[in-house]
C-alpha positions in Angstrom: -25.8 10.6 14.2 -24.4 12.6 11.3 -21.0 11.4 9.1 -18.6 13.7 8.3 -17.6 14.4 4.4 -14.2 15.6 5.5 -11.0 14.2 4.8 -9.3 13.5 8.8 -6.5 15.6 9.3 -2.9 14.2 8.6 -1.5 13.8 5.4 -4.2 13.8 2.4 -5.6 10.7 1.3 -4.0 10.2 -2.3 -6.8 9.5 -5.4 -5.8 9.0 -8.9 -8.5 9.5 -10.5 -8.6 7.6 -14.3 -11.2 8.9 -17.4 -10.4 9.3 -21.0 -13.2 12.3 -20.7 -11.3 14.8 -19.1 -14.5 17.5 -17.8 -15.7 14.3 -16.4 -12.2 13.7 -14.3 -11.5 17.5 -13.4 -14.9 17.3 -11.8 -14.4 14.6 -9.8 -11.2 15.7 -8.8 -12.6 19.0 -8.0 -15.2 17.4 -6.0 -12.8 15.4 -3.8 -10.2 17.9 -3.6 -12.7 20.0 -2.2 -12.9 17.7 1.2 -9.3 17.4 1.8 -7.9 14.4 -0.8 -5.1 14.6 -3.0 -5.7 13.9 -6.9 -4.5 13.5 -9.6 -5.9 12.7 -12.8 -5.0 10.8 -15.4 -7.0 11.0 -19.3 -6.3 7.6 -20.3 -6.0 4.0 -19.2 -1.9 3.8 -20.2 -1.5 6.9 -18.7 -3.2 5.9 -15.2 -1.2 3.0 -15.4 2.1 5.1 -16.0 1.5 7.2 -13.4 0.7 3.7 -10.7 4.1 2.8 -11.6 5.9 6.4 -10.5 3.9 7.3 -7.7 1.9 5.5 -4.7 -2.0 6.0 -4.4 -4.2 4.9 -2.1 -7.4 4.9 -3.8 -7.9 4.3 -7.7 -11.2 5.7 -9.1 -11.6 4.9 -12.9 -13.8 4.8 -15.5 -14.6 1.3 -16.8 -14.7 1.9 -20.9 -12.1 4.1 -22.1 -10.8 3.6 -25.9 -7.0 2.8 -24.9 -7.2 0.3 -21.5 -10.1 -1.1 -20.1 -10.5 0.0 -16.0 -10.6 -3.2 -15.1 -6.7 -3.5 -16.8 -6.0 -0.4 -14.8 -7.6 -1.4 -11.1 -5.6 -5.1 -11.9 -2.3 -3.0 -12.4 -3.2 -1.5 -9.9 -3.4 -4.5 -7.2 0.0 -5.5 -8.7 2.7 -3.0 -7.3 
């Protein structure tokens, strides 16, 4: 039996994808994007959390240590609205 990498069709899953090194995020993005989800990246903790606040998400991926907001702060945010 064999999984499929491939986003299902319907609307694209939405990723925001948080990491204060931004070659890191743009691949990841780029990596996802390239099976079928939506994302966005953000190149700081506050501004992960700023954009949380305007728009919904359905999966957060983030980096832990960033020098502005901890991931942890983010992901808590995140569970919050």
């Amino acid at each position: 039996m064999s999984k499929s990498t491939v986003a299902k069709a319907g609307p694209p899953i939405k990723v925001l994808i948080v990491d204060d090194e931004e070659a890191h995020a743009d691949t990841v993005a780029d990596s996802l994007a390239s099976v079928g989800y939506d994302c966005t990246v953000a190149t700081s903790g506050n501004d992960g959390v700023a954009m949380l606040e305007r728009d919904a998400f359905e999966v957060v991926v983030t980096d832990l240590r960033m020098k502005d907001t901890h991931g942890l702060e983010v992901l808590q945010r995140a569970g919050e609205l």
